[in-house]
Structure formats: C-alpha cells, structure tokens
N, C-alpha and C positions, 0 to 999 in steps of 0.2 A: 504494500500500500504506500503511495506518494504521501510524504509528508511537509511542511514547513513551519521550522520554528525560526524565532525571531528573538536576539539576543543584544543586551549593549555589548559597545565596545568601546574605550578610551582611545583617542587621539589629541595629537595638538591642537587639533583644534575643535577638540569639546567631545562630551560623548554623542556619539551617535548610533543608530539599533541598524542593525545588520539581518537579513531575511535568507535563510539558504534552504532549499528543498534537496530531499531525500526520498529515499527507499530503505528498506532495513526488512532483512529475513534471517532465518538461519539462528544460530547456536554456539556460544563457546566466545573465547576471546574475543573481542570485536576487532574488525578488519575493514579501514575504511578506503575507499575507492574512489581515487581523480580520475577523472578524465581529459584530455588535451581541449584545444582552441577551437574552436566552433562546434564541438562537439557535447555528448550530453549524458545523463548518467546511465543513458539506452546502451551505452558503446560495450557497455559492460553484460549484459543480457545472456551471451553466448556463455561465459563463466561464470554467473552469479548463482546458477543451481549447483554446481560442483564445490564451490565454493561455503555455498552455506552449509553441507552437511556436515563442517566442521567448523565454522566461523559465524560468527555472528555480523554478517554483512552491511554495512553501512555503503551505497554508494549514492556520490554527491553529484549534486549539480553545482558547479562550480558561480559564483556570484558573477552575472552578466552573462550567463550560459544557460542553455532548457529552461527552468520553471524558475531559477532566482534572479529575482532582482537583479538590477545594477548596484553597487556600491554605490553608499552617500556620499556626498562632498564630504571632502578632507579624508577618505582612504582612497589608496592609490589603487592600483591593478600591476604594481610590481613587488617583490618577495616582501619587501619591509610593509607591504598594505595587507598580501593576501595570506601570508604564514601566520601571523598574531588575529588574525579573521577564521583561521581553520582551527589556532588553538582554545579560539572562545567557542568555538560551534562543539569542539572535542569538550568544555566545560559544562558548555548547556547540555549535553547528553547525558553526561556523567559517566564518559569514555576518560578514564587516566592513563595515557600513553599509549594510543591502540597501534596495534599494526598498521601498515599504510601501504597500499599498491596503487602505481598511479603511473599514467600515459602520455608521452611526450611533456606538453604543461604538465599535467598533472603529477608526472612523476620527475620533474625538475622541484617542482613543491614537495612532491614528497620527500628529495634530498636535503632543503633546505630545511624539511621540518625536522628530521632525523638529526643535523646536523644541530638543531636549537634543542635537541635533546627532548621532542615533543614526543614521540612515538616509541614504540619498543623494535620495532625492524621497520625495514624498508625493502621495497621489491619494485624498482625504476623498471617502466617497458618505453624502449629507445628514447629519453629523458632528453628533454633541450635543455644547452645550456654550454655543449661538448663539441659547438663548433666551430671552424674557423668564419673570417670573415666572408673569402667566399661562400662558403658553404651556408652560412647563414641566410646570407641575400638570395642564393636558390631554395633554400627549403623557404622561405618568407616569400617569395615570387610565385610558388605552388602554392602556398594557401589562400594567398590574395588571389589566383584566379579561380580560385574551387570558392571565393566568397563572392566574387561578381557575378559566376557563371551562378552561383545559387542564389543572387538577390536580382538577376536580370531571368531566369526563366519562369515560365510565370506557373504555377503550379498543376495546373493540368496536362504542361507539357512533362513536369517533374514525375507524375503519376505514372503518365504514356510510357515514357523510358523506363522508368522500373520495372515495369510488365517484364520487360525479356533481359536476359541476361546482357548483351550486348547494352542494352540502355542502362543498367547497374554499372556496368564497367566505364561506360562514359562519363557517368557521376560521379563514380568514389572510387576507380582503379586507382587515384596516389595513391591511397591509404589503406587499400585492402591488397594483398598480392590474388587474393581468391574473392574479388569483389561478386562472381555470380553466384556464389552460397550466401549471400546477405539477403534478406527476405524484402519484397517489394513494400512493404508497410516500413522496415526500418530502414529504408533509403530512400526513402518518402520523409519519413519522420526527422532524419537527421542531416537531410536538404535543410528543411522548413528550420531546425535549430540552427544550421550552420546563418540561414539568413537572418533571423530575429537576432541572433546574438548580440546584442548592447554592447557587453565587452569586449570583442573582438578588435575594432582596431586600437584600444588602448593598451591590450594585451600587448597586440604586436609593437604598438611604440616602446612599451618599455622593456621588451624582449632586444632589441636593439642593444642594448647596453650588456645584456647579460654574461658571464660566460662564469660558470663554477668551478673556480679552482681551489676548492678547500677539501679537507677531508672530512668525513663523518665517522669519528673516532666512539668510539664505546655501542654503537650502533649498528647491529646484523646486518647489511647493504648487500641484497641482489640486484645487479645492472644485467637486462637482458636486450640483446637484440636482433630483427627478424633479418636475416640476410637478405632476403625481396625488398627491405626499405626502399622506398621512390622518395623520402624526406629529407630524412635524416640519416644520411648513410653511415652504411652497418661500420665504417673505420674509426667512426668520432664514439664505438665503445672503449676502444683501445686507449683513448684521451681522459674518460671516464674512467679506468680501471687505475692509467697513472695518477689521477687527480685522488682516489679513493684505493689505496694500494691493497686495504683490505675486504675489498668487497668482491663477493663470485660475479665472478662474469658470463655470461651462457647466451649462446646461442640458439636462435628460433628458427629454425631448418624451413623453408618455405614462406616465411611469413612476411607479412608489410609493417608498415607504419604503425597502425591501428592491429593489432595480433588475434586480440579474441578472438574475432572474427574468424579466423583461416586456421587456427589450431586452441580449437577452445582446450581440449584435454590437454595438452601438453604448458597453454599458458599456466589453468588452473593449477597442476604442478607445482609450476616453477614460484607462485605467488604462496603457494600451499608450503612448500618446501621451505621456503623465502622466510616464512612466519614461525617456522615452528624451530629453528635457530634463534630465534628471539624467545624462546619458550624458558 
C-alpha cells in the first residue's frame, strides 16, 4: 500500500515539513530502497517480492520524483539537502540505521548516507558520482533526451509504443539492457514519472559538481554493476572500488543501467547478500 508521511526538518533557513511517499511490505530488518533520476519507486517492482521475504521493505519515492512532493524552499536537491531529508524520513518511521539499496541517484545517496554513518550496509547498483568529466556530460546528454523525448510525446503515443516490444525498446532501451521484458503499464507509468518529475532538472544541476571520492569506512558497501550499462559505464566501478577500497564489487552479467528489470533474481541476491554482512 502507497503511503505518505510528512515530517519537519531544520534548515538555515527555518524549519520546514518535508512530504515523501512510500511502499512498505515484507518482514525483518528494514531495507530501504532509492531509486535514480526520473524514475520512481515502481523501478523497484521486479525485486521487491524476493526481497520482502526477508526484509522489511521500504521503497521511496525520492522528493520531486513519483508521488512526492518537490522540496520547500531552502533545501536543496544536492547530498547536503537530500541525505539529512532521508535521515528524518528514517526518524519518522522509526527505522535506526536500516539497510539501504539504491540506483544510480539513489545509490550515490545511499553512499553518502552510509558514509554519515546513517544506515547499517549499503548495496550501490551503478551509483553516480564515479565519473569523469567526459563521461558525465554523456551519461547527462542520455537523460536529458529520454526527459524531452518523455515531456514532448504526448501520451497516447507513449501507450501505442508500449504495446510491442520494439516501442518499449524505443523508450527505455538506455536503461534497461532487456527493455522488452518491462511490462506495457510500467513503461507507461514511468514515461509519465520520468515527465512530471519537479526535480529533475535541479537534480541534474547539482549532479554537475559531484564526484565521491571518500570512503565509507565502518560501513558493509556492495558496488555492483550491469556490464550492458548504456549510462554509466560498467569502468567508472573500478573508480568506485578505488575511492571505497573496502567494498565488494560485483558484476551484473547482462544487465543495464536500471538492473531489476533484466535480472530481478540475481539483483535480489546481491542486495540480499549486501544486507546480511551488515547483520
């Protein structure tokens, strides 16, 4: 069941209440769930049944992403606005340090959160933040045209293409490597998110600056990533593994950008796996 709570939070400039919507199923330690940049906490769908028969599943919508809100004035959409924003949504639950698996954005937050000592493990799938400059402006060149091409077609044509597998693959081939096992309703659904998204171009502005060169010390860190990546390609792990010397690094045999998708069993695993080293 969709839920949304609504919580303060302290800034410089004054308090203000923060709104983030959720799902939550499952049992056991809690395990909560980012998702990357125009995407939504549906991304997660293909894992969140393997998932909960061991974990007590929280997956987010990220603020200015699917069902939440935009941020108030005076918090940002870069790590020092959206990390101390995930650690009061983790108060209002009454989550203390839950595990954390999280996608591209999401799992560049999940490092940063891991790294503030918020979570008890971490499990990055292909995490920004590990690129060069080039590399950057191409993976940011792909999402700005997968956010025109989703805010300029108009949604009947979005529907049409979904039907067959070839019109799935025109939509979300970046980010899926097996984009025609994605079901026409959720590439339907997360067209329509990729469009609405509020945060998105703020995201991307202040991803510009980013690059994570610290380590997340006392913290279980799995980095994994899909060798089909069309993003973030699969050698900017290798940058993450130096920047994080103790974290396992593993490879997704087939997969893209977005993984669940194209090897739900074997993500579930590696997230499963990921958690129970923080145990």
């Amino acid at each position: 069941m969709t839920e949304t709570i609504s919580f303060p939070i302290d800034t410089p400039a004054g308090r203000r209440t923060v709104a983030v919507t959720y799902e939550r199923l499952g049992g056991g330690e809690p395990l909560v769930l980012l998702h990357g940049i125009g995407h939504h906490l549906q991304a997660w769908d293909p894992v969140v049944g393997i998932l909960a028969a061991e974990r007590d599943v929280i997956a987010v919508d990220l603020p200015g992403f699917g069902r939440s809100p935009a941020l108030p004035d005076g918090i940002s959409y870069d790590l020092r606005g959206v990390v101390p924003v995930l650690g009061a949504f983790f108060d209002a639950l009454g989550l203390e340090r839950p595990h954390v698996a999280g996608n591209s954005l999401g799992g560049l937050l999940a490092l940063q959160l891991g790294h503030d000592k918020l979570v008890r493990s971490v499990t990055a799938l292909s995490p920004g933040g590990f690129w060069s400059e080039a590399e950057r402006r191409y993976a940011f060149g792909v999402l700005l045209a997968m956010r025109q091409g989703a805010l300029r077609l108009p949604e009947h044509t979005v529907t049409r293409l979904a039907r067959t597998a070839v019109g799935r693959a025109a939509l979300v081939s970046p980010i899926y490597a097996r984009p025609g096992r994605r079901s026409p309703d959720a590439v339907v659904a997360e067209t329509r998110a990729l469009r609405e998204a509020s945060g998105f171009e703020a995201v991307l502005t202040a991803g510009r600056s980013v690059r994570f060169t610290h380590d997340v010390p006392e913290v279980p860190v799995t980095i994994a990533w899909g060798t089909n990546d069309r993003v973030l390609l699969r050698g900017q792990g290798v940058r993450a593994k130096k920047a994080i010397p103790g974290a396992r690094l593993v490879r997704l045999p087939g997969c893209g950008h977005v993984p669940m998708n194209d090897d739900p069993a074997l993500v579930a695993r590696v997230i499963l796996d990921g958690s129970r080293v923080g145990q």
